[in-house]
C-alpha positions in Angstrom: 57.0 50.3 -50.2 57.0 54.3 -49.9 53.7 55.6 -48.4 55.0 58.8 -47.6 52.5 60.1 -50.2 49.8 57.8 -51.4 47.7 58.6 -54.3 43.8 58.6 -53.8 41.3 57.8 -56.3 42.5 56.9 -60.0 46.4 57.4 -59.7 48.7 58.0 -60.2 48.4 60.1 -62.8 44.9 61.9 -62.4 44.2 60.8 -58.4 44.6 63.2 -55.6 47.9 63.1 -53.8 47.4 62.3 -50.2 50.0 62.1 -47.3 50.5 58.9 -45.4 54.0 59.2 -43.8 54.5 55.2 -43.8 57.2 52.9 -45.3 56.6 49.2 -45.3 58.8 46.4 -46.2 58.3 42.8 -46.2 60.4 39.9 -48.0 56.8 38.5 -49.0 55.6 41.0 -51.8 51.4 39.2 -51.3 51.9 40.2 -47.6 52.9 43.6 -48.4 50.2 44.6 -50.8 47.6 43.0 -48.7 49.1 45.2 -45.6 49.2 48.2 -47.5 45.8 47.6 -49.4 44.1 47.0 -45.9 46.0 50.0 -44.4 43.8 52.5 -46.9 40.6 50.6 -46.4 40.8 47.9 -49.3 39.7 44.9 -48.7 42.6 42.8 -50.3 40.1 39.8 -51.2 38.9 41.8 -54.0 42.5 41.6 -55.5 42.5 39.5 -58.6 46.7 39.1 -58.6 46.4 38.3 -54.5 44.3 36.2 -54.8 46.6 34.0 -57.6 49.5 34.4 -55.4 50.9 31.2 -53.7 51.4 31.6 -50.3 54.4 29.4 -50.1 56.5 31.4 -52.5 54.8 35.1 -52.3 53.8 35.1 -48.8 50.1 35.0 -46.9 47.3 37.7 -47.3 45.6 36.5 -44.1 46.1 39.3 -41.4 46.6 36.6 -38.6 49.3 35.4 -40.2 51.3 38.9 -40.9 53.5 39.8 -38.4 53.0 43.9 -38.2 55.9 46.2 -36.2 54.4 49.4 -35.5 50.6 50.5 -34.6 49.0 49.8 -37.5 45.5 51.2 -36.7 46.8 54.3 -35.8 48.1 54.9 -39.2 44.7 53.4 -40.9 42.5 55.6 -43.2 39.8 55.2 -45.9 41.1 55.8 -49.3 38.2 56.3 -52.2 38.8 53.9 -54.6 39.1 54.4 -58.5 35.7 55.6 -60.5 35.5 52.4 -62.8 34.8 54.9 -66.2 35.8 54.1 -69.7 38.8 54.5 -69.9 39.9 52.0 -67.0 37.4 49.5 -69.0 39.7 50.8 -71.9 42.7 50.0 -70.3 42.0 46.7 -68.9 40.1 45.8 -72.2 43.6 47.0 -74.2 45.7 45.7 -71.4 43.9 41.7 -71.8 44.5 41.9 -75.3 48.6 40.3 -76.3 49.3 42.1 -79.5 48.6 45.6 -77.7 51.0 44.4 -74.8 53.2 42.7 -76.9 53.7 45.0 -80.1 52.4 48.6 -78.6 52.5 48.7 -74.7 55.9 46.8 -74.2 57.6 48.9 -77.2 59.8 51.5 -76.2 59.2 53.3 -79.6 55.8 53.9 -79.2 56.1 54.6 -75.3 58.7 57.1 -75.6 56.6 59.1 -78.4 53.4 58.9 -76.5 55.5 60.2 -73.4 56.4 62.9 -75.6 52.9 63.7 -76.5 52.1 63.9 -72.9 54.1 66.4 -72.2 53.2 68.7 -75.3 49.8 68.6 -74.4 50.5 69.2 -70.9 52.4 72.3 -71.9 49.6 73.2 -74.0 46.7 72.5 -71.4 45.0 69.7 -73.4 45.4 67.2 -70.8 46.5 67.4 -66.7 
């Protein structure tokens, strides 16, 4: 996982960019998040996804049982989490729903186009 740059609040397109100068790798992907969530403060129990994850095949969340090479509190900080506003209740409420994935969000069509969009209002200043 890159953490040279981490990005702070709602990323990663509108958070602040925020240097961490880490690289973690682990051949459990639940240990990793749960590493890198508790590096920037998160308390990794609040994870819906680690929470599902099986141990056996995606790997433990408990600290005590994460095997860590390097000084990890020395490279700890406090990240500020995401403002829950409407659109992340947007997102998740569009994101739950399996038309919109199905038919909108996993079309390449419609992704490509609104990329496109992005980037003209970008250009014109409508949206960062």
């Amino acid at each position: 996982m890159d953490g040279i740059w981490g990005m702070e609040g709602r990323g990663p397109t509108n958070g602040e960019p925020r240097k961490l100068n880490v690289v973690l790798a682990s051949r459990h992907p639940a240990s990793l998040d749960a590493t890198a969530m508790r590096l920037v403060g998160f308390a990794p129990e609040t994870c819906r996804h680690l929470m599902l994850a099986d141990p056996a095949a995606l790997g433990p969340i408990d600290p005590e049982l994460i095997a860590i090479d390097g000084d990890f509190d020395a490279l700890k900080c406090n990240y500020k989490p995401p403002v829950f506003d409407n659109a992340l209740r947007a997102m998740n409420a569009l994101t739950a729903n399996r038309f919109f994935v199905k038919y909108i969000l996993f079309n390449n069509t419609i992704f490509n186009l609104s990329r496109f969009l992005v980037r003209k209002f970008r250009k014109i200043g409508i949206v960062r």
